[in-house]
Structures are given as structure tokens and as C-alpha cells.
C-alpha positions in Angstrom: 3.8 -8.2 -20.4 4.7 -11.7 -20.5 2.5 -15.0 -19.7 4.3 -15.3 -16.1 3.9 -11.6 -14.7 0.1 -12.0 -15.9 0.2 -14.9 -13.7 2.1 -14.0 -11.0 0.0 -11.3 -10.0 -3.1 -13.2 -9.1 -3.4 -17.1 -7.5 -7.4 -16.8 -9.3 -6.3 -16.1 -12.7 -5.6 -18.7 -15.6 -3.9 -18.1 -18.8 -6.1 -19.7 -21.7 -4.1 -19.7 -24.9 -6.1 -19.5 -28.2 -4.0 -20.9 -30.9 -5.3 -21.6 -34.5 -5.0 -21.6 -38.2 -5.5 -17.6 -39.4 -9.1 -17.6 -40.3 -10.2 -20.3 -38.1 -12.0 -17.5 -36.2 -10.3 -16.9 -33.1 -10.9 -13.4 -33.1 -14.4 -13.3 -33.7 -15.4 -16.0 -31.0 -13.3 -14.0 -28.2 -15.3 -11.3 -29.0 -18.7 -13.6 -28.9 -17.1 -14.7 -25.6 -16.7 -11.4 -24.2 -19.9 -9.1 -25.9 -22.3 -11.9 -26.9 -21.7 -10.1 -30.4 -20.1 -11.4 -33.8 -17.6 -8.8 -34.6 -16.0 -7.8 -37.8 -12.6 -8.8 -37.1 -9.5 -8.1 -39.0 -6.8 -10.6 -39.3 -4.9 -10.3 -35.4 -1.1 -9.5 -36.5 0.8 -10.0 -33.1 -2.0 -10.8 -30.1 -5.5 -10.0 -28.4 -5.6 -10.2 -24.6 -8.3 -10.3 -22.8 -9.9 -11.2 -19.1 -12.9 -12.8 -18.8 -14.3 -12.9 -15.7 -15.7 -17.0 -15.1 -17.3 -16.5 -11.6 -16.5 -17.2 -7.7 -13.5 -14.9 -8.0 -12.0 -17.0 -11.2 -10.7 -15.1 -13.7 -9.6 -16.3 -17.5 -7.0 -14.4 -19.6 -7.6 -15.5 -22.7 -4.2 -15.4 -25.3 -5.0 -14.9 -28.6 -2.5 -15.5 -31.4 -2.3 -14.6 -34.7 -2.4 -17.5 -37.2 -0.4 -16.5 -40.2 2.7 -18.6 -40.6 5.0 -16.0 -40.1 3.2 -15.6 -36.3 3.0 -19.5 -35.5 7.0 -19.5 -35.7 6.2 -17.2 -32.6 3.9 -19.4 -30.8 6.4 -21.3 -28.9 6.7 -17.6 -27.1 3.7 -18.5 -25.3 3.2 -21.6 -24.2 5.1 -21.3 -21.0 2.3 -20.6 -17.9 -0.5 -21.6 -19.8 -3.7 -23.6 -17.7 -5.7 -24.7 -21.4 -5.1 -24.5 -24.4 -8.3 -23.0 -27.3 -7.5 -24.7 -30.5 -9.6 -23.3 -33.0 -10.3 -25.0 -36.6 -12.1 -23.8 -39.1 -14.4 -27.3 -39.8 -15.1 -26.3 -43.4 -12.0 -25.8 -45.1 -11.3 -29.3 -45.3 -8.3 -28.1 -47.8 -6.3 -26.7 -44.9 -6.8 -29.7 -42.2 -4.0 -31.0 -42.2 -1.9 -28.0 -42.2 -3.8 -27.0 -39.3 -3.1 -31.0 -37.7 0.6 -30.5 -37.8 0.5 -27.1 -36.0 -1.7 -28.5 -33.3 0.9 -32.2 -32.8 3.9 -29.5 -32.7 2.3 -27.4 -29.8 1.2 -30.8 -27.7 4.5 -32.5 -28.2 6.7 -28.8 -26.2 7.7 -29.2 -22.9 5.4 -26.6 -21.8 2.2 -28.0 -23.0 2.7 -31.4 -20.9 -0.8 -32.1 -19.1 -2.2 -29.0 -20.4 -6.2 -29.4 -21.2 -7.2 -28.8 -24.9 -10.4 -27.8 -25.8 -10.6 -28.0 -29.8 -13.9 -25.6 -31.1 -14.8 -27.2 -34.5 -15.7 -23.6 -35.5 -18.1 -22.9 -38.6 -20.2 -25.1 -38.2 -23.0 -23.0 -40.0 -21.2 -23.7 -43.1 -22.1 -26.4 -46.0 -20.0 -29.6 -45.9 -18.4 -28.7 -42.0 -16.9 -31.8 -40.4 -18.8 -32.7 -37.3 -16.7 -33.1 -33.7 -16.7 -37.2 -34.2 -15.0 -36.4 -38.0 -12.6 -33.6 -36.3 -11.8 -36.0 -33.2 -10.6 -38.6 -35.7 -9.0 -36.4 -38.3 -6.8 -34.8 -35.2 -6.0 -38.3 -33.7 -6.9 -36.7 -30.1 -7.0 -40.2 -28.1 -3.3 -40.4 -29.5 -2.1 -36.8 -28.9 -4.3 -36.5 -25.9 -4.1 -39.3 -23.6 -1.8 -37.3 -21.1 -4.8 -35.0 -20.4 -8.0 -33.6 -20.4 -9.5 -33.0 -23.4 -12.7 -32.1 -25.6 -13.7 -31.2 -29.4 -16.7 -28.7 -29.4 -18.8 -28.2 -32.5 -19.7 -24.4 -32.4 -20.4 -21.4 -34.7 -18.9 -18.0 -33.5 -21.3 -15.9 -35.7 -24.7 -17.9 -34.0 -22.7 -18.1 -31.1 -24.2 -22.1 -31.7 -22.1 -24.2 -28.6 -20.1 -21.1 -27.2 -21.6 -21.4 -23.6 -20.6 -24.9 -23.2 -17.0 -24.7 -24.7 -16.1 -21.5 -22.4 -17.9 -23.4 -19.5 -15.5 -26.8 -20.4 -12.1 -24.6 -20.5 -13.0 -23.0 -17.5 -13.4 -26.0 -15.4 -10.1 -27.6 -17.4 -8.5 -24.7 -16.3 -9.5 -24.4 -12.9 -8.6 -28.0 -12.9 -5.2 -27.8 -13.9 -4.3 -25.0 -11.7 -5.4 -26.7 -8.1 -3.1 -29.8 -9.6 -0.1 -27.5 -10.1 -0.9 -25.9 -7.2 -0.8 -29.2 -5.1 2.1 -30.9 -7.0 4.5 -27.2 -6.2 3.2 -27.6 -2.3 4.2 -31.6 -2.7 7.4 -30.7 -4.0 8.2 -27.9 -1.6 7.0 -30.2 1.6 9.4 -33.1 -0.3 12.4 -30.6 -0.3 11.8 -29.1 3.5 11.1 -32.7 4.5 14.6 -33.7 2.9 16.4 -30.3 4.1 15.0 -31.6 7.8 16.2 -34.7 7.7 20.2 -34.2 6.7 20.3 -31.4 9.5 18.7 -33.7 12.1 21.6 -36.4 10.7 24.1 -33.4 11.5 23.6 -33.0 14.8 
């Protein structure tokens, strides 16, 4: 099932995609998201879906893709329809920064991602020698690749679940957000066009 007959079939849910390095440990904080449990998780070949349900009738699918570089060729498959995007980096494995950079400037600069919301989890944060969300903010140039939206880097740990509550509670609200913009900016557009359709007939006559 793609991203837009997920979306289509409720005006309450929101498509949160989780993108990330493999290993970053996307898997293992959906999981703390959804069971409050760390998980053994086994590299995701393909996807995880899941709904999450984020009160007053709101629900969150949350996207998760594989991270190998044979499944980030795909991710451009699922951008369209999204309300936030999860960007998870593994904030100890300072050897595979940048790599993990360039992915996230490639996804920001599609089409599909203008305006989005990003919330970058600066995961692992248990570990020795993990970059803080100050040293992750800087090394991602966010004010640059971000100034077109909402955005926020959240220091977290999935196994301690350390910071978990507070970046599902951020995407949530960028999501919710995002989605009563679109929604206004499609009824703009629609009153522009009937306004405009109005208008020439009335000049008809």
C-alpha cells in the first residue's frame, strides 16, 4: 500500500517517515515508541509500518526504511505524502557522519520534502564519545538546510528510552502542524480556482 492510499483513507492520520543510516537505530526506537521496550532488531531489509496512536483522534504512521545503501536508492519512493520527517543518526559513529549528512541534504533538497518538519534523534547517546544535539546541529548545517521549516535535533538513547517522550511529542505537533497548513493552503487554492471559475462565467453572460 502506498504513502497516498495510507493517507487518503483518514483526514486524522499523518505519515511520519523514519529515514536513517542502517544502524542508526530506527528499528529499535519505533519499537521503544510503540512497547516502551528495547527490542532486538534485525537489520529492516524493505520497511516497518506502524500506527501510533498520538491522542484527540490523531493518529501517526510511522515509515520506516531500511538504511543499507542498496535501500536509500529507494527512499525517493517515499517521500511523496509525508507530514515529518524522523532522521535518525547514530551520534557515536563519528566515522560515518558525513555519509549519513549527504543522505539527509539529498532528501531535504526533493520536491516532496519542501516545508516538511525534520526532527533529527541524535541516537546513542549512552555511548562514550556521542556528539551532543549542539555538535550534531552544527555538523548537519540545519539553520542552512532547514530554514524553510520546522525543525529540531533531539539527543535520545532508544535502549534507556533517554529523550523518547519529548521527540515523539515534537513530531507529533510538527506533524499535526503541517497537515492543518496543507489543509488550509488546498482549501485556499480550491476557493482561488471557484472564485476564478465565477468570475469568467459572470463575464460570459
Amino acid at each position: 500500500m502506498g504513502l497516498q492510499n495510507a493517507k487518503a483513507s483518514s483526514g486524522k492520520r499523518t505519515n511520519i517517515l523514519m529515514l536513517g543510516l542502517d544502524s542508526a537505530g530506527k528499528s529499535t526506537l519505533l519499537y521503544k515508541f510503540r512497547y516502551k521496550d528495547a527490542f532486538l532488531t534485525m537489520p529492516t531489509i524493505g520497511f516497518n509500518v506502524d500506527m501510533i496512536d498520538a491522542g484527540k483522534g490523531f493518529t501517526l504512521t510511522f515509515w520506516d526504511v531500511g538504511g543499507q545503501k542498496k535501500m536509500r536508492e529507494l527512499w525517493s519512493n517515499f517521500l511523496e505524502g509525508t507530514h515529518a520527517l524522523l532522521y535518525v543518526v547514530d551520534s557515536s559513529d563519528k566515522r560515518r557522519l558525513e555519509e549519513s549528512r549527504r543522505e539527509f541534504e539529498l532528501i531535504l533538497k526533493s520536491d516532496s520534502m519542501k516545508n516538511v518538519p525534520v526532527v533529527v534523534l541524535a541516537n546513542k547517546q549512552d555511548l562514550p564519545g556521542a556528539l551532543n544535539a549542539e555538535d550534531i546541529t552544527r555538523r548537519f548545517k540545519m539553520k542552512k538546510y532547514c530554514s524553510d521549516r520546522n525543525w529540531y535535533v533531539q539527543p535520545c538513547c532508544a535502549i534507556t528510552g533517554q529523550g523518547l517522550a519529548e521527540a515523539f511529542q515534537r513530531v507529533a505537533t510538527f506533524a499535526r502542524q503541517y497537515s492543518k497548513s496543507k489543509e488550509t493552503f488546498t482549501t485556499l487554492k480550491e476557493l482561488n480556482a471557484c472564485q476564478g471559475f465565477l468570475s469568467s462565467t459572470s463575464g460570459d453572460s
